[in-house]
C-alpha positions as CSV (number, residue, x, y, z in Angstrom):
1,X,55.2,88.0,85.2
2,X,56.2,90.9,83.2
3,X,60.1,91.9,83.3
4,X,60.4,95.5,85.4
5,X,63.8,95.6,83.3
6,X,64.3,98.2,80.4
7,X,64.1,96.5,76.7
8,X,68.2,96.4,76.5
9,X,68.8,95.1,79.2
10,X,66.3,92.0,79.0
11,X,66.9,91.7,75.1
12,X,69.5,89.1,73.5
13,X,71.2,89.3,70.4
14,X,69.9,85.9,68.8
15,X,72.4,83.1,69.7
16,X,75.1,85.2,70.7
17,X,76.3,87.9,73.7
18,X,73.4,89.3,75.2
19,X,72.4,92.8,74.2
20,X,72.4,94.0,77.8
21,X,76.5,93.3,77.6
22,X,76.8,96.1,75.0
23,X,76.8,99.8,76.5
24,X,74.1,100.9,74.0
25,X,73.5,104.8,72.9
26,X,70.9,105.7,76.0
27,X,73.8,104.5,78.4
28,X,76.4,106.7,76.5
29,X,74.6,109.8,76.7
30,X,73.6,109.4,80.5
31,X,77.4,108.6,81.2
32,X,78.4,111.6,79.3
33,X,76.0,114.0,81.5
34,X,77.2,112.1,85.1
35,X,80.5,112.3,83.8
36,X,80.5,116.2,83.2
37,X,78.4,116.9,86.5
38,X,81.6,114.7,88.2
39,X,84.6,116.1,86.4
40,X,83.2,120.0,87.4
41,X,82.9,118.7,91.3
42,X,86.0,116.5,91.4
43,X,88.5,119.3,89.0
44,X,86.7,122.0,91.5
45,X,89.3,120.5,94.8
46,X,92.4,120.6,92.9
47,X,92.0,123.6,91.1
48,X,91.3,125.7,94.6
49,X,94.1,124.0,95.9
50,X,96.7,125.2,93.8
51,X,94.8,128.9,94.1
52,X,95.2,129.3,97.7
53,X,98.5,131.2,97.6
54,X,96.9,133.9,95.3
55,X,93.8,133.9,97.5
56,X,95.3,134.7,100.6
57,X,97.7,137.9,99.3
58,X,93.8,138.8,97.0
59,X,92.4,138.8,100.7
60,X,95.6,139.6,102.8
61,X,94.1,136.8,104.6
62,X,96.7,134.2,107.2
63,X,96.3,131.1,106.0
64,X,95.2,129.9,108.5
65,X,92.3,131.0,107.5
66,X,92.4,130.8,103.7
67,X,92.9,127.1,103.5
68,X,89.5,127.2,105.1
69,X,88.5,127.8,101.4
70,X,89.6,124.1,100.9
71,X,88.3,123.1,104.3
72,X,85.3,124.1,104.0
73,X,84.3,122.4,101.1
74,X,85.7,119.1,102.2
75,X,83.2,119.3,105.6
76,X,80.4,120.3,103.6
77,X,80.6,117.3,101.2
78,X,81.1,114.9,104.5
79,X,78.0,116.6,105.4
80,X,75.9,116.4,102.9
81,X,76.6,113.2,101.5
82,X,75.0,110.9,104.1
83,X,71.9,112.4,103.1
84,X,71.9,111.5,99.2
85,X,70.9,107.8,99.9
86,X,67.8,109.2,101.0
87,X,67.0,111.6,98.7
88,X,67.7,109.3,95.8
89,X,64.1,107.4,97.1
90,X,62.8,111.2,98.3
91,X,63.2,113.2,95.4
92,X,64.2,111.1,92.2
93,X,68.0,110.4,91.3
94,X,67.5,112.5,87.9
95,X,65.6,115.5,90.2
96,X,68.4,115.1,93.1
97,X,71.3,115.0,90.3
98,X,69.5,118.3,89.1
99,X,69.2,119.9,92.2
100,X,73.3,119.7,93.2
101,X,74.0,120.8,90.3
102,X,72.2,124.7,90.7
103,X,73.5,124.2,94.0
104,X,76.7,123.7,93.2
105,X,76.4,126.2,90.0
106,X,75.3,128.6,92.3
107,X,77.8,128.9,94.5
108,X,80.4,128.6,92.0
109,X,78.8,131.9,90.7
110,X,78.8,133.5,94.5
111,X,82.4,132.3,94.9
112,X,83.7,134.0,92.1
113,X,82.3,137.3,93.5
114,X,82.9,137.0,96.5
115,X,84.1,140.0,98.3
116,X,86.1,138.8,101.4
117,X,87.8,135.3,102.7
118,X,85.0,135.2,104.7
119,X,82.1,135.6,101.9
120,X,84.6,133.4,99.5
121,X,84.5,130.7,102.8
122,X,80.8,130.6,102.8
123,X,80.0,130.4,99.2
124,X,82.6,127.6,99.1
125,X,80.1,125.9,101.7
126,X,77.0,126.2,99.5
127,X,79.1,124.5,96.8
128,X,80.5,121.6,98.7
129,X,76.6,121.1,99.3
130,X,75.5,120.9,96.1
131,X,78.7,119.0,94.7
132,X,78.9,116.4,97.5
133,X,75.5,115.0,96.0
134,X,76.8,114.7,92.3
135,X,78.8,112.1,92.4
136,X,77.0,109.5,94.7
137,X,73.8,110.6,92.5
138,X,75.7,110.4,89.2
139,X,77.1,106.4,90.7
140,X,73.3,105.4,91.6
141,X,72.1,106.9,88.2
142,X,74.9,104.8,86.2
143,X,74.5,101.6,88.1
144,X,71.2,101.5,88.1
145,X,70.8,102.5,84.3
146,X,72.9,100.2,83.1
147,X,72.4,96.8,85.3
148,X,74.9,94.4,86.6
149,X,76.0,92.9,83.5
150,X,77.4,96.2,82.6
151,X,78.4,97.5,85.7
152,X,81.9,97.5,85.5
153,X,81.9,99.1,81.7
154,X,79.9,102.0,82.8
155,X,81.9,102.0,86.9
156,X,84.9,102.7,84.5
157,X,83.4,105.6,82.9
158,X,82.1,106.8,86.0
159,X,85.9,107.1,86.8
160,X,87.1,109.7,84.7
161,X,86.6,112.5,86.5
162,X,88.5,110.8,89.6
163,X,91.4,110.8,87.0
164,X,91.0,114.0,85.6
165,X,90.8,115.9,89.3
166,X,94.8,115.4,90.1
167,X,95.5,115.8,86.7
168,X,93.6,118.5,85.3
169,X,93.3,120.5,88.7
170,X,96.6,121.5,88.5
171,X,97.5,122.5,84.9
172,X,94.2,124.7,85.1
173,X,94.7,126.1,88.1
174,X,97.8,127.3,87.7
175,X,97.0,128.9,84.0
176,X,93.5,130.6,85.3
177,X,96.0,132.1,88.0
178,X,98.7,132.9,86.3
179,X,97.1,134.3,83.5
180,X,93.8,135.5,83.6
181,X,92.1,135.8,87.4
182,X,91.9,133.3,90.2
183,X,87.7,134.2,89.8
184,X,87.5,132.5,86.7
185,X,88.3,129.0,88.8
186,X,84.7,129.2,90.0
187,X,82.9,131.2,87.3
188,X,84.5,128.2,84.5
189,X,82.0,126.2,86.4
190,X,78.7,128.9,85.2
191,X,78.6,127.5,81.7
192,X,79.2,124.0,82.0
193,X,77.2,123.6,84.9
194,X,74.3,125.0,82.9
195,X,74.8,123.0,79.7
196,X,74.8,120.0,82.0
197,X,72.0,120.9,83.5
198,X,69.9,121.2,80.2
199,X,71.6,117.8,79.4
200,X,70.2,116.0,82.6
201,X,67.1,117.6,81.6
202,X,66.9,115.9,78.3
203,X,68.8,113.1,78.6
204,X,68.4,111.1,82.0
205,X,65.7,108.9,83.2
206,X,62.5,110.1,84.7
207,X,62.4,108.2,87.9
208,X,59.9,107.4,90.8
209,X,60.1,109.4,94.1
210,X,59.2,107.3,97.0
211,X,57.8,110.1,99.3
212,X,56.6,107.1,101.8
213,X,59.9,106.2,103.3
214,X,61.3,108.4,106.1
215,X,64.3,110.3,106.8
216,X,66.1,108.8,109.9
217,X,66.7,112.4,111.1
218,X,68.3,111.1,114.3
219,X,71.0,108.8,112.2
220,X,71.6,111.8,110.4
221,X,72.4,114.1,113.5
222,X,74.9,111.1,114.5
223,X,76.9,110.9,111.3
224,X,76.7,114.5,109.8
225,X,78.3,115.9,112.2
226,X,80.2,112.7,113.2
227,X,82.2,113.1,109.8
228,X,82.7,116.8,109.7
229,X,84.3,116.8,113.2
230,X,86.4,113.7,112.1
231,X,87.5,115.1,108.5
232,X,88.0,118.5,110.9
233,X,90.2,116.8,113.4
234,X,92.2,114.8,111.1
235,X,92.8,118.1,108.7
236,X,93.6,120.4,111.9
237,X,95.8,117.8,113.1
238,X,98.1,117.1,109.8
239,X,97.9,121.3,109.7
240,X,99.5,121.4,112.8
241,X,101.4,118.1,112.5
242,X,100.1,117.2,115.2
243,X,97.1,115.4,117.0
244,X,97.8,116.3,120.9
245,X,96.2,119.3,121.0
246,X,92.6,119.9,122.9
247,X,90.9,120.9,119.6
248,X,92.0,118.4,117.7
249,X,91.4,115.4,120.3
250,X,88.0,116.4,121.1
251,X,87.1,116.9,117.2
252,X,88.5,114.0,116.4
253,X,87.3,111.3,118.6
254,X,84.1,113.1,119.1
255,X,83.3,112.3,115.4
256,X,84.6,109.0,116.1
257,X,81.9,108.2,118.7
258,X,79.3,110.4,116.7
259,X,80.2,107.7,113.6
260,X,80.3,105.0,116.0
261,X,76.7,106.0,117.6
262,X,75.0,106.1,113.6
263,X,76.5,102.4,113.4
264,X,74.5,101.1,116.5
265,X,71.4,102.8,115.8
266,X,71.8,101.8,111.9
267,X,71.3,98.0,113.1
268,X,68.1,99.1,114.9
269,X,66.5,101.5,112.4
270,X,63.8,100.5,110.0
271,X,64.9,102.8,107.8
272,X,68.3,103.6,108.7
273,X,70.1,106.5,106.5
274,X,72.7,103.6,105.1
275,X,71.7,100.3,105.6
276,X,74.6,98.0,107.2
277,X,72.7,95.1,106.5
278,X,74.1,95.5,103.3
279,X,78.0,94.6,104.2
280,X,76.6,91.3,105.7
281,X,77.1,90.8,101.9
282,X,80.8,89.4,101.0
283,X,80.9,91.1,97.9
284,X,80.2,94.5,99.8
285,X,82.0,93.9,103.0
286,X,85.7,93.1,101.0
287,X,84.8,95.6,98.8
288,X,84.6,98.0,101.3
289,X,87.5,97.0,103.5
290,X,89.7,96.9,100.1
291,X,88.4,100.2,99.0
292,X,89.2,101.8,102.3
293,X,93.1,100.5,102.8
294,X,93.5,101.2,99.4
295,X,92.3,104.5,100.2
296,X,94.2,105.2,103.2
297,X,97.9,104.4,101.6
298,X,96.8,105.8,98.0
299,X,94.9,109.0,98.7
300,X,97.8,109.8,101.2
301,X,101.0,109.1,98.6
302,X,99.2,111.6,96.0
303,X,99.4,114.4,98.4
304,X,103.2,113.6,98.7
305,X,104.1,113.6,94.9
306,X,103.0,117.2,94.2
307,X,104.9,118.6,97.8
308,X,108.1,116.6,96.5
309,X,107.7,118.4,92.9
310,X,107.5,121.7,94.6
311,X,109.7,121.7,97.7
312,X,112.7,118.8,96.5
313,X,112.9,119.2,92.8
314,X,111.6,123.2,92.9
315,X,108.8,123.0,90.3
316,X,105.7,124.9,90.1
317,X,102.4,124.2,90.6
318,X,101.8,123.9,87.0
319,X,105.0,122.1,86.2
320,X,104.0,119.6,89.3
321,X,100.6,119.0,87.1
322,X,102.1,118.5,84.1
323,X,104.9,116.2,85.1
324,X,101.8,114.0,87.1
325,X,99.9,113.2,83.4
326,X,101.9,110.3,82.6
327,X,99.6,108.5,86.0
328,X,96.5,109.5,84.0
329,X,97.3,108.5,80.9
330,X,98.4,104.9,82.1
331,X,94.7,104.6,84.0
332,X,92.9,106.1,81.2
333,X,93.9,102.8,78.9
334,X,93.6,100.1,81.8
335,X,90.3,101.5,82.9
336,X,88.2,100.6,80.1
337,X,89.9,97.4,79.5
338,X,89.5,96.9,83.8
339,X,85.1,97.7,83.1
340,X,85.2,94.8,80.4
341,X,86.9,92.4,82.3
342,X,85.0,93.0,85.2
343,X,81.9,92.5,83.2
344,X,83.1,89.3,81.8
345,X,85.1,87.1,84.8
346,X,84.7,89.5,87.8
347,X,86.3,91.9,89.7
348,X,88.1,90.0,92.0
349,X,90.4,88.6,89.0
350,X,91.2,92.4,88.0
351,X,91.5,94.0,91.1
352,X,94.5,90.9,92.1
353,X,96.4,92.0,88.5
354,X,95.8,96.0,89.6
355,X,96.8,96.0,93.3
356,X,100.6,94.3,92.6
357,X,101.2,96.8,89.8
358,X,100.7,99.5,91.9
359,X,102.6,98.3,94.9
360,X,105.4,97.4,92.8
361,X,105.2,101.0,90.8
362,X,104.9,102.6,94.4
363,X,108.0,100.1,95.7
364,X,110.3,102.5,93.2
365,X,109.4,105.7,94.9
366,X,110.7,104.3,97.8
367,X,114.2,105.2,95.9
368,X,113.7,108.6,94.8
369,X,116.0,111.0,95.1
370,X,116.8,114.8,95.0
371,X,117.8,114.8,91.3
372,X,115.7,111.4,90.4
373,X,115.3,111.9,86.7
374,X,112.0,113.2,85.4
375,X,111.9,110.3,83.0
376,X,112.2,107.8,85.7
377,X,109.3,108.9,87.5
378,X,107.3,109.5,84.1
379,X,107.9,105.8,83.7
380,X,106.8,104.6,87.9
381,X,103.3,107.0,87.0
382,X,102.7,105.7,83.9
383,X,102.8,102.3,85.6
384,X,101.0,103.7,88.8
385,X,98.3,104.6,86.2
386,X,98.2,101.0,84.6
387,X,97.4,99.7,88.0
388,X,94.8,102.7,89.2
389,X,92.7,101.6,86.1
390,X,92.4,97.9,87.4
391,X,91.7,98.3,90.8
392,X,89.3,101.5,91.8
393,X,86.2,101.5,90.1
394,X,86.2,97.3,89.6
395,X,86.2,97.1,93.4
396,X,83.6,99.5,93.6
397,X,81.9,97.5,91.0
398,X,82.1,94.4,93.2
399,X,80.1,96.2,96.0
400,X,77.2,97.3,93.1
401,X,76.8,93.9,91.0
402,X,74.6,92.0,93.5
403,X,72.7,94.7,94.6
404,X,69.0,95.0,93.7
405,X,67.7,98.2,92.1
406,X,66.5,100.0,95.5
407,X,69.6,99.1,97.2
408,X,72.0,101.0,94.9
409,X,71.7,104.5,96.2
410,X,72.5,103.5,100.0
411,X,75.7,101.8,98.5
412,X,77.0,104.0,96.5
413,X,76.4,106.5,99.3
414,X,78.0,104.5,101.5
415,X,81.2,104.0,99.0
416,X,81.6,107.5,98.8
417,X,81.8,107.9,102.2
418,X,84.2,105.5,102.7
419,X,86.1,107.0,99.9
420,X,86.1,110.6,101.5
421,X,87.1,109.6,105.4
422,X,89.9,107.2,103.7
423,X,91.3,109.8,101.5
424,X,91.5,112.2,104.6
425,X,92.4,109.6,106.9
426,X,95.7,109.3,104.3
427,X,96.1,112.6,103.8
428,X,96.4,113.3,107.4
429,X,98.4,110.2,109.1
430,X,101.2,110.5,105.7
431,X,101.5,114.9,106.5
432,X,102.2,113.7,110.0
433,X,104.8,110.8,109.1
434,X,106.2,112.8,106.4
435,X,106.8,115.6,109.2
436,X,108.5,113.4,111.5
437,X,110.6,111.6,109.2
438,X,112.1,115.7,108.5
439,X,112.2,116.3,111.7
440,X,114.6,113.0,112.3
441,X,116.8,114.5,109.5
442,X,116.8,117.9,109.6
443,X,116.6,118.9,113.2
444,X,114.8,122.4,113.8
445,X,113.8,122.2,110.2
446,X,111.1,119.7,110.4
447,X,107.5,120.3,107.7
448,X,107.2,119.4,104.3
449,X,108.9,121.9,103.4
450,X,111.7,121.9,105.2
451,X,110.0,124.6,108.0
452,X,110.5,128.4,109.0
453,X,113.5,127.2,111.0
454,X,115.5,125.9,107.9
455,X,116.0,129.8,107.0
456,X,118.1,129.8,109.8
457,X,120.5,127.4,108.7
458,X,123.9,128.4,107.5
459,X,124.6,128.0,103.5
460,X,126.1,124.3,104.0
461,X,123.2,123.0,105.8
462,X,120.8,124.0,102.9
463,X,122.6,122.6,100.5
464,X,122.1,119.2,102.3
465,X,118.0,119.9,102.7
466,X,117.0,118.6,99.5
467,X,118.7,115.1,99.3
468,X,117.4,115.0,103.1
469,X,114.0,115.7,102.2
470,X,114.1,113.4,99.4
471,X,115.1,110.6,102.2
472,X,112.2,111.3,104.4
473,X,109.7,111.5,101.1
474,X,111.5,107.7,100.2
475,X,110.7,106.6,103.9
476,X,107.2,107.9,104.1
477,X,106.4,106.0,101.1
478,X,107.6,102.6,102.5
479,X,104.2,103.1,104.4
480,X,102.1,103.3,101.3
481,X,103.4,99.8,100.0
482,X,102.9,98.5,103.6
483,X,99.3,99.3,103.0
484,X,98.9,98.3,99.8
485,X,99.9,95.0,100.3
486,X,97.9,94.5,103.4
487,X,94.6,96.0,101.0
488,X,95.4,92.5,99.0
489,X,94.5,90.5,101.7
490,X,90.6,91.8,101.8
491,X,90.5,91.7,97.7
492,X,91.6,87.9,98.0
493,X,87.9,87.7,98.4
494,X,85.9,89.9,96.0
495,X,84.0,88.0,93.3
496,X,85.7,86.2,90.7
497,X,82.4,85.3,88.2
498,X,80.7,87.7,86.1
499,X,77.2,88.9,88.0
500,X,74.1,87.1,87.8
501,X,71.9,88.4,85.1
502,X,68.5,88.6,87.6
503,X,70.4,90.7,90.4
504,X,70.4,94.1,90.6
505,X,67.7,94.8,87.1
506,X,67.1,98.3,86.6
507,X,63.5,98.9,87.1
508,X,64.0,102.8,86.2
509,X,61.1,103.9,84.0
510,X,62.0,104.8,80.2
511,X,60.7,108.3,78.9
């Protein structure tokens, strides 16, 4: 029977390593156009982020309202990305991975003109629509290009632009603002968007569609709108610090019970829009619970670093980015050394030398202070960094490397879900501890930033907010290595052995 499997992946180099363990030139040049399509999406987040001050006096806009420019591309991307599974088999991973991109170059375009919060709001929308699709595409296009021997090189380079967002974001941000016109943070995304586009064009795969299966429309209705109502509820709550109001409540555990109604009717479906069949796996079940405690504590301490920064030490948003490189640089030398090892004796091995260093490197923020030396923090990122690059993308490469070709898209679908409803999960359970743990110090005062009501407070009292803050930022990140240590427990059991060498072939047709 004739191999399905491209030449370089069923090839051996004589006696030695096979030739499907090297990451040959047509893997290279697909990485480098999944990589660009990712690193425009992902830098898009933080780089609004740091913007919405200057949108909201552009617009005269509350903000209330304005952070709905953030908002609103979060929901979209819960929306939208349910969907890509699908149309991965529908449309073609190379024709899907081309059509988020106009999407998403399209709206960056709109956004930049846009007129009003309200147009800028919409436009935003249309982008989270088409960017919520690149990266789950870009995943399914690497996995399956490169096979499961490689997996965890090319997971690794598929990880760069999740290193780049909160680093980059920032530092560009905060120069297109400054310095030129908060416009240009969507129209930078016009010319790279294109040349990626004529890249994709060029360089990637022409795939099969499978226009036979069908869309499980009703699955859809469940968990669409299931995860926009839960990210909603979970972001409206850590707005308002708080989850007792109606709105939030009935958002929130609405989308719960929307997510919880896909699940049932995904063990029924024949064609269910993620197939939970597939955690029956070991590999993908602990990679999944790993991925999402992991997500939980991590996701949730980054969004306390940059707040510190800015309302304990009083940097700017472009200081706050600089001062976070050190993280980036530390992952951006593990990770490629983390995709090797993978390859060659597991995940499971990696992820158990990743996941200590970074509860030990988040153990010493536990201690910082108001006037905690920049050097000493530069030194617990840098280690942070060392650990990130060992533990993210080999656990998602545990999930990938038993998976057959088909399978891949509803995985890596199903990862980035995971990924998205963890990070907000964090982002919104630390704002809320973080709150409370000012409000136990600094009564009246209470927020990250020490609240309207510490204006109020006589000239003595201020000058005791900072080391106070600093005390509730060293508390709230006791949670983090709580989390991270219990996230140890699930990765006890991820694979230890390099993958088989049948699973998971590529069967993608060569040009």
């Amino acid at each position: 029977m004739k191999s399905s499997a491209p030449p370089e992946v069923a090839a051996s180099t004589g006696g030695g390593e096979p030739a499907s363990d090297r990451l040959d030139r047509a893997v290279w040049a697909t990485a480098a156009v999944v990589v660009l399509g990712a690193v425009m999406s992902i830098l898009d987040v933080t780089v609004v982020n740091i913007a919405i001050p200057a949108l909201a006096q552009e617009f005269t806009s509350p903000l209330s309202q304005i952070q709905w420019v953030a908002t609103g591309y979060t929901l979209a991307l819960a929306t939208v990305i349910p969907v890509t599974g699908w149309a991965c088999a529908r449309f073609g991973t190379k024709r899907l991975f081309m059509i988020s991109l106009v999407l998403f170059v399209a709206g960056s375009a709109l956004a930049g003109a846009a007129w009003s919060a309200e147009s800028l709001i919409a436009f935003r929308v249309l982008q989270g629509l088409g960017g919520g699709m690149i990266m789950p595409a870009g995943m399914t296009i690497m996995a399956q290009k490169a096979g499961p021997q490689r997996v965890g090189k090319v997971m690794s380079v598929v990880g760069i632009p999740m290193l780049l967002g909160p680093i980059g974001g920032p530092i560009l941000g905060g120069w297109l603002v400054d310095d030129v016109s908060w416009r240009w943070i969507f129209y930078i995304n016009v010319p790279i968007g294109v040349v990626t586009l004529i890249m994709a064009w060029k360089i990637l795969d022409r795939d099969v569609p499978q226009p036979a299966e069908r869309l499980d429309l009703l699955g859809l209705l469940l968990l669409s709108p299931g995860l926009a109502a839960l990210i909603y509820g979970l972001a409206t709550g850590a707005e308002k610090s708080s989850f007792s109001s109606t709105t939030v409540l009935v958002t929130t555990i609405g989308g719960a019970l929307l997510v919880a109604g896909f699940a049932v009717r995904a063990t029924m479906a024949a064609n269910p829009l993620i197939d939970l069949r597939l955690f029956k796996r070991r590999s993908v079940l602990t990679a999944s619970l790993t991925l999402t405690t992991f997500g939980v504590a991590f996701f949730g301490a980054m969004l306390l670093l940059p707040l510190y920064f800015q309302s304990v030490q009083m940097e700017t948003a472009l200081g706050t980015g600089l001062l976070l490189i050190p993280q980036g640089v530390g992952a951006m030398i593990t990770m490629p050394i983390g995709g090797l090892l993978t390859d060659r004796m597991g995940p499971g091995r990696v992820v158990l030398v990743g996941l200590p260093i970074i509860v030990v490197s988040m153990f010493g923020l536990t201690f910082i202070e108001a006037d905690t030396s920049y050097v000493q923090l530069g030194a617990i990122f840098f280690v942070l960094g060392l650990g990130m690059g060992l533990t993210m993308m080999p656990t998602m490469s545990a999930a990938m490397q038993s998976l057959g070709h088909d399978e891949v898209p509803r995985a890596s679908t199903a990862l980035n879900i995971i990924q998205q409803v963890a990070g907000s999960i964090g982002t919104a359970a630390f704002s809320v501890i973080l709150t409370n743990e000012m409000k136990d110090r600094i009564p009246g005062a209470g927020g990250a930033f020490g609240g309207e009501g510490a204006q109020n407070l006589p000239p003595e009292a201020l000058a005791k907010l900072p080391p106070l803050m600093a005390e509730s930022y060293a508390a709230t990140f006791w949670w983090a290595v709580i989390l991270l240590a219990v996230a140890v427990l699930p990765a006890l059991f991820l694979p230890r052995t390099r993958p088989e060498t049948g699973a998971a072939q590529p069967t993608v047709p060569m040009h």
